[in-house]
C-alpha positions as CSV (number, residue, x, y, z in Angstrom):
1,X,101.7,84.8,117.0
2,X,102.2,86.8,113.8
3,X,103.7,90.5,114.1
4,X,104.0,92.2,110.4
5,X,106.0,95.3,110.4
6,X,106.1,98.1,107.5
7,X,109.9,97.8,106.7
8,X,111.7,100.9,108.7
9,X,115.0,99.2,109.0
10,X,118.1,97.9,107.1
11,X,117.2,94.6,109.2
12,X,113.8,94.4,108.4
13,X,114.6,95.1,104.7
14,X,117.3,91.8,104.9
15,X,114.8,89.9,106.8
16,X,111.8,90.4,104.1
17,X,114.6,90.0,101.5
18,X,116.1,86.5,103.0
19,X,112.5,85.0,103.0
20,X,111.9,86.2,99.5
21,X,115.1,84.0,98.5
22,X,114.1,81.4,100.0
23,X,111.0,81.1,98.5
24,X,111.2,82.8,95.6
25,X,115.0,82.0,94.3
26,X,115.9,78.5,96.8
27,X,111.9,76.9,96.7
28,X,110.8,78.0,93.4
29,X,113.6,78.8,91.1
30,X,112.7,82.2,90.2
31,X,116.1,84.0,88.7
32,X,117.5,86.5,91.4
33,X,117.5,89.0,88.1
34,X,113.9,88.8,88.3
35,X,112.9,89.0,91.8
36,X,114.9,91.7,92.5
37,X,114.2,94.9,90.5
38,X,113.9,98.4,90.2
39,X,111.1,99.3,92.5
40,X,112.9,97.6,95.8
41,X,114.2,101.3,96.8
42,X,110.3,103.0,96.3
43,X,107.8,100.3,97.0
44,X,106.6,99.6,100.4
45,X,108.0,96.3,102.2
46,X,106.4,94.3,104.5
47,X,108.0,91.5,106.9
48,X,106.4,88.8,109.4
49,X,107.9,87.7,112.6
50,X,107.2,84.5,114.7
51,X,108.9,86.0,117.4
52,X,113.0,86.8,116.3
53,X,112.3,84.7,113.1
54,X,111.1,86.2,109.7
55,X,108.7,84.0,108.4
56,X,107.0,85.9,105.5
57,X,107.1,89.0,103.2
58,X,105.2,91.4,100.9
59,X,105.5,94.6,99.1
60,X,103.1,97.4,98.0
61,X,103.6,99.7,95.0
62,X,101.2,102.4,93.3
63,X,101.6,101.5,90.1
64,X,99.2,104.7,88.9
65,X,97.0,106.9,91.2
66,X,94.8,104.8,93.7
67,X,95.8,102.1,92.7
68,X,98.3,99.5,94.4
69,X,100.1,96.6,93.3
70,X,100.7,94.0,95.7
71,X,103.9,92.0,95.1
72,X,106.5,89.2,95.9
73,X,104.0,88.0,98.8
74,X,106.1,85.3,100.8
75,X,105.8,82.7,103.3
76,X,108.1,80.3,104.7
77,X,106.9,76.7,103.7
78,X,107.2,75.8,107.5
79,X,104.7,78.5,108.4
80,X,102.1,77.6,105.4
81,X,98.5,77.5,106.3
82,X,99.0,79.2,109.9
83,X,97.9,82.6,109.3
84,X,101.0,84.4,108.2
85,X,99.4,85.0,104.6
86,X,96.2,86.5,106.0
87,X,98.3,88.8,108.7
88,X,100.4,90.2,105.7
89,X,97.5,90.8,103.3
90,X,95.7,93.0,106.3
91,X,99.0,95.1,107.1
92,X,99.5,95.7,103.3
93,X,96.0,96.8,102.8
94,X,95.8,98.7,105.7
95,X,98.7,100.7,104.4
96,X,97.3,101.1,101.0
97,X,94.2,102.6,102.9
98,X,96.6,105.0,104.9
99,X,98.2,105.7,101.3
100,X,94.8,106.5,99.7
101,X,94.7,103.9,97.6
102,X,91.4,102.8,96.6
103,X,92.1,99.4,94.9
104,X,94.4,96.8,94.8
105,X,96.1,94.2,92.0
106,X,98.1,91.3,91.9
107,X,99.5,88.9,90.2
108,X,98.4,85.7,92.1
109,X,100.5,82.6,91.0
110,X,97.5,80.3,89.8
111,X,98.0,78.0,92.8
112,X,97.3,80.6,94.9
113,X,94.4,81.9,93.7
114,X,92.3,80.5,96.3
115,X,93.9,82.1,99.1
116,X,93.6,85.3,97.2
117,X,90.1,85.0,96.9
118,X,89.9,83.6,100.1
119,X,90.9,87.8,101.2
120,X,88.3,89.2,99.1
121,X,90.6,89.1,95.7
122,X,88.5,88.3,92.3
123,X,90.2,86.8,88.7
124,X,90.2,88.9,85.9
125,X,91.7,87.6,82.3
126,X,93.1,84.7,81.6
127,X,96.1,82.9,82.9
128,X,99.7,84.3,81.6
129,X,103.3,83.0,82.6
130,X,105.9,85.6,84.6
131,X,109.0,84.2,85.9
132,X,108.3,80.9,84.3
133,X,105.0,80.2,86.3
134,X,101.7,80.5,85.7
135,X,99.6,83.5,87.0
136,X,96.1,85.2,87.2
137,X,95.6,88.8,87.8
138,X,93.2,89.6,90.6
139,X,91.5,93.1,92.0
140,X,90.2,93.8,95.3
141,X,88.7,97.6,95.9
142,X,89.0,98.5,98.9
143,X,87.8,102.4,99.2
C-alpha cells in the first residue's frame, strides 16, 4: 500500500530527492544542473512510501496566483503501473486545493501523456523539448 507524505522532514526531503535521481539523473539522463533548481527551498515536495522504501516523488509550485505547477513527478520503474502515480497526483492536488489553487499545469513528458489525462489532465500547444525530451503542456482546473 501507497502512503504519500507532504515533505516535513530532512528525510523525507532526501527520500523524494534519491527517487528523483534515480529516475530523473540514473534512468533518464537528465543533467543534475537541471533537475535540481532554484525553487527546491519554496515549492511543495511530495514523497511515496511502500512501507520504509520511497518509491515515488512530486512537487507543487504556484507559479502566479491560483495557479499551480506540478513538477519532477517520479516513480521508481519497479513500482510502474501499481498506483503510486495516481496516489501522488491526489495528495498534490489535494494540497493545491488546501493552497487555494484553482488550476493546475504541467509539463507532461509526451510518453506520459496518457496517464496525465488518465487524472483528468488535457494537452494544450504543441509538443516542445525541456531537458532534452519531448513534452506537452497539460491543465486540469480543479476549483
Amino acid at each position: 500500500m501507497t502512503e504519500v507524505r507532504v515533505v516535513e522532514s530532512t528525510a523525507e526531503r532526501t527520500d523524494a530527492f534519491a527517487v528523483r535521481q534515480t529516475v530523473f539523473v540514473e534512468e533518464q539522463g537528465v543533467d543534475e544542473e537541471l533537475e535540481y533548481d532554484e525553487h527546491e527551498d519554496t515549492a511543495t515536495h511530495f514523497v511515496a512510501y511502500d512501507g520504509d522504501e520511497p518509491v515515488g516523488a512530486a512537487r507543487l509550485r504556484e507559479p502566479e496566483d491560483g495557479l499551480g505547477k506540478v513538477e519532477r513527478v517520479a516513480v521508481l520503474e519497479s513500482r510502474r503501473e501499481q498506483g503510486v502515480g495516481e496516489a501522488l497526483m491526489e495528495a498534490v492536488e489535494r494540497q493545491a486545493r488546501k493552497a487555494g489553487i484553482t488550476k493546475l499545469k504541467l509539463h507532461s513528458q509526451t510518453r506520459a501523456k496518457g496517464f496525465y489525462a488518465s487524472v483528468g489532465f488535457e494537452r494544450r500547444g504543441e509538443e516542445f523539448e525541456e531537458a532534452g525530451i519531448p513534452h506537452v503542456k497539460m491543465y486540469k482546473p480543479i476549483g
